[in-house]
C-alpha positions as a printed Julia matrix, in Angstrom:
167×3 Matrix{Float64}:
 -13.91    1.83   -3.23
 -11.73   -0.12   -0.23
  -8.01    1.68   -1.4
  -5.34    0.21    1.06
  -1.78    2.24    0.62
   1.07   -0.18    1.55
   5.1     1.16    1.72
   7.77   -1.19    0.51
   9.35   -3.33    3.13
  12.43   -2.56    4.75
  15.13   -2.73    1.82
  18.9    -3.28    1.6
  20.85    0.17    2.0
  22.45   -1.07   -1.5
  22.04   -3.36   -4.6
  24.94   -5.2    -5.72
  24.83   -3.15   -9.34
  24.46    0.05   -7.08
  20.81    1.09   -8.68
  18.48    2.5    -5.87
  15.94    0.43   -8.05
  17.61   -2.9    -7.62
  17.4    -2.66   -3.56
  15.86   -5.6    -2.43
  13.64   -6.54    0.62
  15.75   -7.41    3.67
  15.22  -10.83    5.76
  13.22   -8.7     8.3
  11.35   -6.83    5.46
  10.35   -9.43    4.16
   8.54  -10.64    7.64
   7.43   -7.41    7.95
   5.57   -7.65    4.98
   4.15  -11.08    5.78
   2.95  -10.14    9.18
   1.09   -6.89    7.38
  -0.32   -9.08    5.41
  -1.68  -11.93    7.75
  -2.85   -8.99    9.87
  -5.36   -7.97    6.75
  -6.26  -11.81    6.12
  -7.96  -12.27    9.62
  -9.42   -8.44    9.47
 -11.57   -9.44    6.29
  -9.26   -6.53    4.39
  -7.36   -8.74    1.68
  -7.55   -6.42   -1.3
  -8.6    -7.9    -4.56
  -6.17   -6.41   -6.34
  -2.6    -5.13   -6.14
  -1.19   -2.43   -7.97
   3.08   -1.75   -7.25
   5.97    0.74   -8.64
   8.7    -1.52  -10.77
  11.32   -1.0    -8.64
  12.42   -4.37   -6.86
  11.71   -3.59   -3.09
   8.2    -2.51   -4.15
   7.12   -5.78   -6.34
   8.53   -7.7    -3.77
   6.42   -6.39   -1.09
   3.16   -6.84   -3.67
   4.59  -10.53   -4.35
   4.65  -11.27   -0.17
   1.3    -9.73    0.3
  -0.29  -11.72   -2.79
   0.97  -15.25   -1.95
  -0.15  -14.28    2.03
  -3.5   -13.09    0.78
  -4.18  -15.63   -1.61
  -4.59  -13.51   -4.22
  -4.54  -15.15   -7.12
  -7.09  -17.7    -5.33
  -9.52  -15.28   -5.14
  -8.93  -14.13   -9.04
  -6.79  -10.98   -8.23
  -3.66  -10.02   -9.56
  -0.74   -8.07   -9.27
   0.2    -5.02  -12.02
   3.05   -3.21  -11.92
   2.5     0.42  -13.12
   5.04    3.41  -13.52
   2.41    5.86  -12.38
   3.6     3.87   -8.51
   7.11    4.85   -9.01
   8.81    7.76   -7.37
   7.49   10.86   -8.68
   4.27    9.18   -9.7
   0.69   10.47   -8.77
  -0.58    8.02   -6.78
  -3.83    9.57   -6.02
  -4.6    10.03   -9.87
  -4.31    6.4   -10.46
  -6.18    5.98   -7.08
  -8.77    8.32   -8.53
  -8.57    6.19  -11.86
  -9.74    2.71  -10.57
 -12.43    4.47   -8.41
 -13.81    5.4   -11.55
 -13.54    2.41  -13.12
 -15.35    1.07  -10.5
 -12.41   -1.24   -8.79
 -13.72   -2.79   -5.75
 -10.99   -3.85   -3.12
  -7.41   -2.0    -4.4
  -3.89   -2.15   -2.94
  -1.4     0.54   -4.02
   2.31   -0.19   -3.87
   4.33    2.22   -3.88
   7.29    4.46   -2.04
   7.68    8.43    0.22
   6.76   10.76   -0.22
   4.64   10.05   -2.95
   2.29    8.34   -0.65
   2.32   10.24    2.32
   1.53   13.37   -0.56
  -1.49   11.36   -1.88
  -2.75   10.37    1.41
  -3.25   14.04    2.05
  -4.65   14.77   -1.57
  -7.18   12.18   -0.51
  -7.69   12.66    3.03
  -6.41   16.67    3.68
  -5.66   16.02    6.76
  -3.53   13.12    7.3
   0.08   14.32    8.03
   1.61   11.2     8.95
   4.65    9.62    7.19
   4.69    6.38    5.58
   6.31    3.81    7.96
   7.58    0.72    5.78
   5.38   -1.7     5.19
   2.76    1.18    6.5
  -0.79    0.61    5.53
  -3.14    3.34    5.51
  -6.5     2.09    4.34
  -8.9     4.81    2.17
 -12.51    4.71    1.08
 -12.91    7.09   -1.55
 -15.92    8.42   -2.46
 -19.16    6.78   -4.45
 -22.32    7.4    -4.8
 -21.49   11.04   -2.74
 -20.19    9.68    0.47
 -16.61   11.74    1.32
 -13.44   10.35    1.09
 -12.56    8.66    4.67
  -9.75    7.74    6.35
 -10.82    3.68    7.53
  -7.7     2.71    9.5
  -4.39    2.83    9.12
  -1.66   -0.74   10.37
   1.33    0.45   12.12
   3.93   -2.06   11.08
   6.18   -2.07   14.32
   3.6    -3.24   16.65
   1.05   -5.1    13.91
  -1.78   -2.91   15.45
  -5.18   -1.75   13.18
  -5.59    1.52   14.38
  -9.65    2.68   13.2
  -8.91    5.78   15.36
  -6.1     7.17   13.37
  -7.49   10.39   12.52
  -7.62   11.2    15.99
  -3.67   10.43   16.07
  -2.53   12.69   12.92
């Protein structure tokens, strides 16, 4: 299975009723997002799915990189799961649709929980989740190990295959 890990965009330091869940995506987030998100269109990476936490700043960034991926188009959707939310296990419900047999997934979700499950996956990926950060897995099937494919470095739009070699 093709997992891609995406961080929320860059969010407001506050929401107008003061909830850390309410934080929105920022103007810049937002293009963040989008240019993540074109980047995986003209790789051949749009997942088939999405998967993000509830909180605002997190189903925003699943909404950007549906509409940019064409998503629905292609007969994905996007689910919003509490198991994405801080303090969620990520790489359970990673290791849930692998199982299943899910094809193309994108996880949405927030630090450290994914930075945790990347190295629950991986065991040696150290790095921290960038926003808008997308670190893309293939867990294992049919024996083949669980591998570290590439990660996107947000800041300078760049698919790095030989991020193992960089932490």
């Amino acid at each position: 299975m093709k997992l891609y890990l995406i961080r929320h965009g860059p969010a407001e330091d506050r929401a107008a009723s003061l909830k850390d869940e309410d934080r929105a995506l920022t103007p810049a987030g937002r293009e963040r997002v989008r240019s993540v998100a074109k980047l995986l269109v003209e790789v051949g990476e749009a997942p088939l799915g999405i998967v993000t936490s509830p909180l605002v700043r997190a189903v925003q960034t699943a909404e950007i990189v549906a509409l940019v991926t064409r998503l629905t188009d292609r007969g994905g959707h996007v689910e919003v799961r509490r198991e994405m939310e801080p303090g969620g296990d990520v790489a359970a419900l990673a290791g849930k649709f692998a199982s299943a047999g899910s094809k193309r997934v994108m996880l949405v979700g927030h630090e450290p929980e994914l930075s945790i499950s990347s190295r629950t996956l991986l065991g040696n990926f150290d790095r921290v989740f960038d926003k808008a950060m997308v670190v893309a897995v293939h867990l294992p099937f049919e024996g083949r190990e669980t591998r570290l494919r590439f990660v996107i470095d947000p800041k300078n739009l760049r698919l790095d295959p030989d991020a193992r070699r960089h932490g």
